[in-house]
C-alpha positions in Angstrom: 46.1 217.6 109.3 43.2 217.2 107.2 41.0 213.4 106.6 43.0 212.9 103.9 46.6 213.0 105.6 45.2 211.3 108.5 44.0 208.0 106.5 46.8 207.3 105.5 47.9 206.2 109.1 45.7 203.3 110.3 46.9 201.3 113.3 45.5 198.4 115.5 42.3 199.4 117.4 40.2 197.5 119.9 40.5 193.7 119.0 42.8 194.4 116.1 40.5 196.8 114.2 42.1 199.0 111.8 41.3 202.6 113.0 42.4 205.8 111.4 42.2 209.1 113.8 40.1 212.2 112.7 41.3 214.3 115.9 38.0 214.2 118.0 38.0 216.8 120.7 39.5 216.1 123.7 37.0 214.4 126.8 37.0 217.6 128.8 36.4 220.3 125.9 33.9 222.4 127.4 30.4 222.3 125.7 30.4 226.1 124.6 33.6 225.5 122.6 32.7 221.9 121.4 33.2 221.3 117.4 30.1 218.6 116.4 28.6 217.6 113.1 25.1 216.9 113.7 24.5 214.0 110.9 22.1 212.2 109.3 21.4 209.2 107.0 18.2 208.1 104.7 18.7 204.3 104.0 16.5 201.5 102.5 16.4 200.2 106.3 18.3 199.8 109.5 20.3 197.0 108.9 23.9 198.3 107.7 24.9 194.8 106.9 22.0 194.5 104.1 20.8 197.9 103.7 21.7 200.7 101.5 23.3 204.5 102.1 20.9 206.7 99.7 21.4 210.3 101.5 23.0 212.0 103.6 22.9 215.3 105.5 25.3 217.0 107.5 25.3 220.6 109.5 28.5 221.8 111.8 28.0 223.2 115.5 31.1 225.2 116.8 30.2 225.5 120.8 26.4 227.1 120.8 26.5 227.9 117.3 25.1 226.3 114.2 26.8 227.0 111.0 24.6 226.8 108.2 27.5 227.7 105.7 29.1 224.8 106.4 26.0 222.1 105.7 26.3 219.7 103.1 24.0 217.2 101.3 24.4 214.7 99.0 22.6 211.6 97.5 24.4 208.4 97.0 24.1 206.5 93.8 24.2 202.9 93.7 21.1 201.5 95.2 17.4 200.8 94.8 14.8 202.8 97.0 12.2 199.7 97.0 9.6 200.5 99.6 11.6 203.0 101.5 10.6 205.5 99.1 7.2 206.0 100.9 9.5 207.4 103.6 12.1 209.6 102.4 10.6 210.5 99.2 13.8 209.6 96.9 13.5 208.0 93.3 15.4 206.0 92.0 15.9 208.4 89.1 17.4 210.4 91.9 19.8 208.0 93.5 21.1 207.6 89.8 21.9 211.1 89.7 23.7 211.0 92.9 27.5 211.1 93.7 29.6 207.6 94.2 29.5 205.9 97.6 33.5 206.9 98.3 33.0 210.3 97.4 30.1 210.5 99.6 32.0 209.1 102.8 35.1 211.2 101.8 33.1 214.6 101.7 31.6 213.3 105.1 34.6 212.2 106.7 36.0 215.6 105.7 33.6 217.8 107.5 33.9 215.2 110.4 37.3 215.9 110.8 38.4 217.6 114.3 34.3 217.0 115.3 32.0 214.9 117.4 29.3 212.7 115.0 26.2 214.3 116.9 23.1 211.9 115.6 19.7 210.8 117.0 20.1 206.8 117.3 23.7 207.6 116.3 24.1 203.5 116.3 22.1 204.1 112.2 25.0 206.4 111.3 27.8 204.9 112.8 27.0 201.8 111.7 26.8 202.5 107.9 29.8 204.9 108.4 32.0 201.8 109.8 30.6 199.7 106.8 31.7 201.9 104.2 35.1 202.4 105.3 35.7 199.1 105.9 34.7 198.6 102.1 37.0 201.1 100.7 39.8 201.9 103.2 41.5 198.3 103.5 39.1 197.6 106.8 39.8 200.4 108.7 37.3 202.0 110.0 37.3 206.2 111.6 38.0 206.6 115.2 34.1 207.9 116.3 33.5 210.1 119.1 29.7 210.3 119.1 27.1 212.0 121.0 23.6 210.4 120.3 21.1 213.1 121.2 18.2 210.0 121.6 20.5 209.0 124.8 20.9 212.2 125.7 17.4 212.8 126.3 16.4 209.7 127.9 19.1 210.6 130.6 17.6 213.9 130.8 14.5 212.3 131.0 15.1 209.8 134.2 16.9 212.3 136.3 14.0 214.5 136.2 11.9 211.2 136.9 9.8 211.2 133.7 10.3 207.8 132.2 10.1 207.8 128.4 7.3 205.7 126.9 6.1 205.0 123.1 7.3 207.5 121.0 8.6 210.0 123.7 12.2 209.6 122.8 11.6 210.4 118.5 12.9 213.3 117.3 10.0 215.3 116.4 8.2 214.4 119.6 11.3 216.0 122.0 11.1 218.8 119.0 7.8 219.3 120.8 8.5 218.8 124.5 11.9 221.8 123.8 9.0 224.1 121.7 11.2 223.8 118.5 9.4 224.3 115.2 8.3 221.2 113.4 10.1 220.0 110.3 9.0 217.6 108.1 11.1 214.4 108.7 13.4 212.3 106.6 15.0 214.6 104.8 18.7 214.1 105.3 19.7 217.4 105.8 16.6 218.8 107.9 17.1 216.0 110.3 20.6 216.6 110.7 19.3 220.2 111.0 16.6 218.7 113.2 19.3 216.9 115.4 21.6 220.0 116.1 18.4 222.0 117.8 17.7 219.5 119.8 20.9 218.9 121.1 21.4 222.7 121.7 18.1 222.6 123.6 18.7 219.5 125.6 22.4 220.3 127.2 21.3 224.0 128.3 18.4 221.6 130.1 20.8 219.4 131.5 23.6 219.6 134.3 26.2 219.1 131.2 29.5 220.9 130.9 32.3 218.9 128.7 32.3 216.1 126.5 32.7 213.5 128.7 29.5 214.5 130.2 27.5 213.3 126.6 29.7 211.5 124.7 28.5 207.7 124.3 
């Protein structure tokens, strides 16, 4: 059953939220056989509630495998870059050009389907995700399994009795610690990119085996 057929059944979640099921993996999939999509977001800040969606990249892991052919990118049209432009690099001329905020979360929630949302500070994503839906499905909002690759590496980090300080736990720095080539960062689709390496790298570090072993 694809996104699409699955939307159309929302039910009573925690606390009466509306949730609609994208069949997540089960807890104790096995790591080597574990569907993800490693995600990521460019926004005009970190505040879902008053900031805006411009971007978003997306790349699929099957198990220990990234799959490139399945990566996707779009821009969403609809807001103003302001100041965030000096980050990301987007003009507004750009995010005029891009596709509408619906069609954006649909070709998202598409790939997502029958996947984990991997992410580095996966709260970013899932927050603007849950916004979104709320906006255009009725207040329903996608029932998340997420792995947050920034969590996962402070874990690894405190079992091996190295406490993370400053900027220890950003992505390109634990890009560095794994030996990973450096990418330049916020870009939608090389972070997501970004994101999948380093989770690769950090569970074949880690005592890790299923899902319930990462998940949030």
């Amino acid at each position: 059953m694809s996104f699409l057929s699955a939307i159309s059944t929302i039910s009573g979640g925690l606390w009466g939220q509306k949730t609609f099921d994208i069949a997540a993996p089960a807890p104790d999939t096995a790591l080597e056989d574990l569907p993800a999509l490693a995600v990521d977001m460019e926004t005009t800040g970190i505040k879902p509630a008053r900031d805006t969606m411009l971007s978003i990249g997306w790349v699929p892991l099957n198990g220990r495998s990234i799959d490139l052919s399945g990566a996707g990118y779009v821009v969403v049209a609809g807001g103003e870059v302001g100041e965030s432009a000096t980050i990301h690099g987007l003009t507004d001329d750009e995010i005029a050009l891009g596709v509408k905020p619906e069609e954006a979360m649909e070709q998202l929630l598409e790939a997502l389907h029958g996947r984990v949302l991997l992410a580095h500070f996966a709260a970013l994503e899932t927050g603007f995700v849950h916004k979104h839906c709320r906006q255009l499905y009725d207040g329903a909002v996608p029932d998340l399994t997420v792995v947050d690759t920034f969590s996962l590496e402070r874990r690894h980090m405190e079992r091996m009795a190295t406490y993370p300080r400053g900027e220890d736990l950003r992505l390109p720095r634990i890009r560095e610690r794994y030996q990973l080539p450096h990418y330049n960062s916020h870009n939608a689709l090389s972070d997501a990119l970004a994101c999948a390496e380093v989770y690769l790298a950090i569970t074949a570090a880690s005592r890790v085996h299923t899902l319930k072993d990462i998940r949030e």
